[in-house]
Residue frames as a rotation matrix with the C-alpha (Angstrom) as fourth column:
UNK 1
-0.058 0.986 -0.158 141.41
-0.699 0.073 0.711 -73.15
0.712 0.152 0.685 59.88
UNK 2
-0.174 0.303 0.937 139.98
-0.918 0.295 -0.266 -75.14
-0.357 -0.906 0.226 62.71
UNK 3
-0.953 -0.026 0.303 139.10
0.026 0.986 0.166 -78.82
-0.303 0.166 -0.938 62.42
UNK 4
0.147 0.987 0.059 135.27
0.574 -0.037 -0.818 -77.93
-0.805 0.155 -0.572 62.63
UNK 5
0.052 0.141 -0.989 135.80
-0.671 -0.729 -0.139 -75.50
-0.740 0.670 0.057 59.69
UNK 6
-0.465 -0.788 0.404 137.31
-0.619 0.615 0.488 -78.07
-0.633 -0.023 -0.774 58.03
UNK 7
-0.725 0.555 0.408 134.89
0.583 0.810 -0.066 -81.03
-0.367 0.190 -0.911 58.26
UNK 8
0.201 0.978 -0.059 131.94
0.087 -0.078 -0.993 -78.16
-0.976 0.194 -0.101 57.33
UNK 9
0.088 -0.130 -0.988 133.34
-0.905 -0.424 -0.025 -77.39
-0.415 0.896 -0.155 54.13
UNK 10
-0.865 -0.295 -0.406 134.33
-0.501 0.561 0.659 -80.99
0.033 0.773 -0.633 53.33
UNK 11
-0.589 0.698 0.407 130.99
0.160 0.594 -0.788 -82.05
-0.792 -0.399 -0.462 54.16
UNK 12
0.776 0.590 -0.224 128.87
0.097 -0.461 -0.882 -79.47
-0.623 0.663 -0.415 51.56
UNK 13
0.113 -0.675 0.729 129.97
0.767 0.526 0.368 -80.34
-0.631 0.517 0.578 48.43
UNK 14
0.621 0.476 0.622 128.28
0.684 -0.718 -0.133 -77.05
0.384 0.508 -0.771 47.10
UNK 15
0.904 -0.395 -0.162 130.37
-0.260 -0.811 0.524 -75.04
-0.339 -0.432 -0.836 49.76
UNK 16
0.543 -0.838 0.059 133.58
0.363 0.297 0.883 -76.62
-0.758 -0.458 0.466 48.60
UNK 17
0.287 0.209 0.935 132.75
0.928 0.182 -0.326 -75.93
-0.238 0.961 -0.142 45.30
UNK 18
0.872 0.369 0.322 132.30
0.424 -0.898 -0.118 -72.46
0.245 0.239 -0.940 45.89
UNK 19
0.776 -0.620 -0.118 135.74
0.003 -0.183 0.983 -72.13
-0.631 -0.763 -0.140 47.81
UNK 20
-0.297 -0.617 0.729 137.78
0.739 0.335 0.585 -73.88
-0.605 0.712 0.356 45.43
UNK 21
0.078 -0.004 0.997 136.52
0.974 -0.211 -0.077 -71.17
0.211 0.977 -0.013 42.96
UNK 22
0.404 -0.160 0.901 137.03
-0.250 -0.966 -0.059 -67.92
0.880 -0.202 -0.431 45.29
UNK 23
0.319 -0.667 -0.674 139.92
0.597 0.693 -0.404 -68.86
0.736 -0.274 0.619 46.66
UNK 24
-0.487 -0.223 0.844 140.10
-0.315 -0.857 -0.408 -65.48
0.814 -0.465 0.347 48.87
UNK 25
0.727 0.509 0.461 137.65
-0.557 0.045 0.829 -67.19
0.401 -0.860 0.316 51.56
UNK 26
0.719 -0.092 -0.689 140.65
0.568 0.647 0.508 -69.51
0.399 -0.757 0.518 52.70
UNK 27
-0.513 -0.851 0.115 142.71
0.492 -0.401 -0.773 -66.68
0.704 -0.340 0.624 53.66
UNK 28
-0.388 0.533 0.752 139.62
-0.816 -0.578 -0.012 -65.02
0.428 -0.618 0.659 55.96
UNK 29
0.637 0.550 -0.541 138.86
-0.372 0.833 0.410 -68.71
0.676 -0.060 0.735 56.91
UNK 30
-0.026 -0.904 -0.427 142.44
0.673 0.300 -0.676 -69.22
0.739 -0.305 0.601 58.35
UNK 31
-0.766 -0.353 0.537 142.45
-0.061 -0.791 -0.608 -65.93
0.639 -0.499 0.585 59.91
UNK 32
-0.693 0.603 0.395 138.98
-0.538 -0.067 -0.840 -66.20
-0.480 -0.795 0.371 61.66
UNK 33
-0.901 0.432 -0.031 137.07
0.401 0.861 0.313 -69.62
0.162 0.270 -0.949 61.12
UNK 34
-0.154 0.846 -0.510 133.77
0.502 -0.377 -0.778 -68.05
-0.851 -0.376 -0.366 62.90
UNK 35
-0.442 0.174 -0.880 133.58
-0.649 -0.739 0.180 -66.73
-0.619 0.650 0.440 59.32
UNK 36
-0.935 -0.097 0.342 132.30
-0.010 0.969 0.246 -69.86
-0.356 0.226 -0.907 58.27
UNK 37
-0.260 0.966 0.006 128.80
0.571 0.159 -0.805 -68.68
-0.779 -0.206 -0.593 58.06
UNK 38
0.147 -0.114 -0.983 129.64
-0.740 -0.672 -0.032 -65.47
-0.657 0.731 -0.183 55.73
UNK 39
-0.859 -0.503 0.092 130.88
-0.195 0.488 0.851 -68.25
-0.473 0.713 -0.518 53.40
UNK 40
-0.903 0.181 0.390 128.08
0.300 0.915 0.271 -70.14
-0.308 0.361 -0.880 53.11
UNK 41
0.298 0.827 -0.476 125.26
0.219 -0.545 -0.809 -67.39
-0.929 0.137 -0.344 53.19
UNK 42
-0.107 -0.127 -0.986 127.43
-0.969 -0.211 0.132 -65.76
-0.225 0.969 -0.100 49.44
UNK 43
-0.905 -0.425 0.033 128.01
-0.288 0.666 0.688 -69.21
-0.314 0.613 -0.725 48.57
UNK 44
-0.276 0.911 0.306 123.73
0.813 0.391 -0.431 -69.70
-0.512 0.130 -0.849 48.68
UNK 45
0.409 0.684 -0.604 123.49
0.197 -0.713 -0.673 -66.43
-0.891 0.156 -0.427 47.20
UNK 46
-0.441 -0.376 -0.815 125.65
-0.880 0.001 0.476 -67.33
-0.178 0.927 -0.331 43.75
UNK 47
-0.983 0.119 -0.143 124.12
-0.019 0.702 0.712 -70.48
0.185 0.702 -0.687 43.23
UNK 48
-0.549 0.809 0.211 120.76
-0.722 -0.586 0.367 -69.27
0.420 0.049 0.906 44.25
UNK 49
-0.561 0.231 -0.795 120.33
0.573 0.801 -0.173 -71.86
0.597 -0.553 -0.582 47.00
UNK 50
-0.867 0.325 0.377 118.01
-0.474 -0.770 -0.426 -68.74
0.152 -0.548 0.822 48.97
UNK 51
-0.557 0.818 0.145 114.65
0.592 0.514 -0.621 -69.55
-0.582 -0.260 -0.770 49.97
UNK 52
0.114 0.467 -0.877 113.32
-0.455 -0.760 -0.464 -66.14
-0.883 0.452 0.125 48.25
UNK 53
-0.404 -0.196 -0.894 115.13
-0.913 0.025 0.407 -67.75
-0.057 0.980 -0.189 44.86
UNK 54
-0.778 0.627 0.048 112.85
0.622 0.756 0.206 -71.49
0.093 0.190 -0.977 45.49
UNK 55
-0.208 0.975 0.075 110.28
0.353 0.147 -0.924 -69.50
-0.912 -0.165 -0.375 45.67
UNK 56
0.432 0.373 -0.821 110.60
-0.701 -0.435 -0.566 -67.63
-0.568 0.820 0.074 42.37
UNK 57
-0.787 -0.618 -0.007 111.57
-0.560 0.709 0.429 -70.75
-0.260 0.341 -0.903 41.17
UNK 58
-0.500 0.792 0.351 108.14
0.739 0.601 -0.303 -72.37
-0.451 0.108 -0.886 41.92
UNK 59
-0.034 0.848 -0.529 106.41
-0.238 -0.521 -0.820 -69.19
-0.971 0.098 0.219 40.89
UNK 60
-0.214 -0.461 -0.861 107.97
-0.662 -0.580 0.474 -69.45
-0.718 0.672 -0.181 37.41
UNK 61
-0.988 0.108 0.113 107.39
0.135 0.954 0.266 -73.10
-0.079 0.278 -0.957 37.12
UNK 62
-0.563 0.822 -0.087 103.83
0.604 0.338 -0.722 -72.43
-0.564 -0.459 -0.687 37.75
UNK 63
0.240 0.375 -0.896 103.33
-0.556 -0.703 -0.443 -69.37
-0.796 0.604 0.040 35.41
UNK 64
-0.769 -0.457 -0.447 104.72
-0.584 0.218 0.782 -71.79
-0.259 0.862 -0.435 32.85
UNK 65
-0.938 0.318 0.141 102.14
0.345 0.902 0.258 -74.13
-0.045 0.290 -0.956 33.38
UNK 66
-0.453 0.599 -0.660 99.76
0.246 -0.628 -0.738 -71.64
-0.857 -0.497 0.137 33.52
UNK 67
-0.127 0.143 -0.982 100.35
-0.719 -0.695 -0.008 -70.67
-0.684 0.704 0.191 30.13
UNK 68
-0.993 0.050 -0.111 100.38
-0.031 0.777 0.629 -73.82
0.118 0.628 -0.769 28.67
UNK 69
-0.226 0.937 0.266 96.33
0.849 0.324 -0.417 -74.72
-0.477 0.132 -0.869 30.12
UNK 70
0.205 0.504 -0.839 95.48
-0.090 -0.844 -0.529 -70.97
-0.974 0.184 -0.128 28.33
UNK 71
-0.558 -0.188 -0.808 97.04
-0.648 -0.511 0.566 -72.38
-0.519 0.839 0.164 25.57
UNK 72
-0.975 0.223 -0.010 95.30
0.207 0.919 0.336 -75.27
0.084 0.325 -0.942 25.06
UNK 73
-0.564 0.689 0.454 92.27
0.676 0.702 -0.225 -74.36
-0.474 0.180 -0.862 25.30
């Protein structure tokens, strides 16, 4: 692994996180850093760090509170 590979992973604690638990990205990480991006794009798509998944995040929040003012009154 490069130095930049390195410092990006020890920067994002979320990306180290993910590493340290699928330990198969530092063997394609060694072999070709410039994979650095593939990491982090699965690593937002298991902890649902997507933009699509904040939005159905807010939508949900908002149908919740939805139902609460229908119940109340």
């Amino acid at each position: 692994m490069n130095l930049e590979c390195i410092v990006k992973i020890k920067n994002d604690v979320m990306l180290q996180k993910y590493i340290r638990e699928n330990s198969y990205w530092y063997k394609i990480l060694n072999r070709n850093p410039a994979m650095i991006k593939y990491a982090m794009d699965e690593m937002k798509k298991q902890y649902k760090l997507t933009t699509a998944d904040k939005i159905n995040e807010i939508s949900n929040k908002l149908d919740l509170v939805r139902t609460f003012m229908n119940a109340f009154k």
